[in-house]
C-alpha positions in Angstrom: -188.4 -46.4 -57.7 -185.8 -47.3 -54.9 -184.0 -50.6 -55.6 -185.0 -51.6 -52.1 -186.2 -50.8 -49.2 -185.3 -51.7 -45.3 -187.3 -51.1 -42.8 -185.3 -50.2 -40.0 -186.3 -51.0 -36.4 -185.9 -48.7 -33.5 -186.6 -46.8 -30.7 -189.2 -43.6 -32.1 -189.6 -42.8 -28.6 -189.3 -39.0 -28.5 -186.8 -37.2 -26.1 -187.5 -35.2 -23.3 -188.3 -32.0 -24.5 -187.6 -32.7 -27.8 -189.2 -30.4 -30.4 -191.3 -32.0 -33.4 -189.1 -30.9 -35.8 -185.7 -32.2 -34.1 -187.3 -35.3 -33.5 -188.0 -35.8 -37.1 -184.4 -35.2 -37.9 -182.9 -37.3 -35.5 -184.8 -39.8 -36.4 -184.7 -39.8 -40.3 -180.8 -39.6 -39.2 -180.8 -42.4 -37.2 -182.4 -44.4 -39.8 -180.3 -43.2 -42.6 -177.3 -44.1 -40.5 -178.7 -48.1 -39.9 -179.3 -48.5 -43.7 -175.9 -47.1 -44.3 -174.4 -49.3 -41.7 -176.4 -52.4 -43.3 -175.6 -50.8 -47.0 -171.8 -51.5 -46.2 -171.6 -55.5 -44.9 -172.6 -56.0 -48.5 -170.4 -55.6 -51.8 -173.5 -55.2 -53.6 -175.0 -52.4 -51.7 -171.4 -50.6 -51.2 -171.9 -47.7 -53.2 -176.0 -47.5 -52.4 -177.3 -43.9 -52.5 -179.5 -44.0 -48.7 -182.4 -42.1 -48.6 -184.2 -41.9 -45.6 -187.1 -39.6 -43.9 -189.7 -39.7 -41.0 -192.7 -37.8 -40.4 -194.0 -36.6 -37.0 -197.5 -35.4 -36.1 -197.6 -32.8 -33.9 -199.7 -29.8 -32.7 -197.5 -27.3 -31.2 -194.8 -28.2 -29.6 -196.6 -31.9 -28.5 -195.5 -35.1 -30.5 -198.5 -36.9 -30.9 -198.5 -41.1 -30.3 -199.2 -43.2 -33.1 -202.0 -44.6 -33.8 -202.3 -47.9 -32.4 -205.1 -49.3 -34.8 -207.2 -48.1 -37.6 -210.1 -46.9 -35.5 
């Protein structure tokens, strides 16, 4: 169980012509690189391990949006 977690907040808008995969990448990069950043303005969280992901729904080569409510 992670120790915490932090959201981070930005921009998921994909590319032009980016591919699913890449965008997934870029973005669990992007993320990992703000928690990072964040990890090292505090002693305590100096020497965090930074795990970070993102999933993208696609079919094909289309990002899909997502979903903007339940329904």
């Amino acid at each position: 169980m992670p120790d915490h977690v932090l959201p981070a907040d930005l921009d998921e808008t994909p590319a032009p012509h980016e591919l699913p995969r890449d965008h997934a990448l870029r973005l669990a990069r992007e993320k990992a690189e703000y928690a990072a950043a964040w990890a090292r303005q505090d002693p305590q969280w100096i020497s965090a391990f930074v795990l970070a992901a993102d999933t993208v729904v696609a079919v094909g080569r289309r990002i899909l949006p997502k979903a903007e409510s339940v329904e």
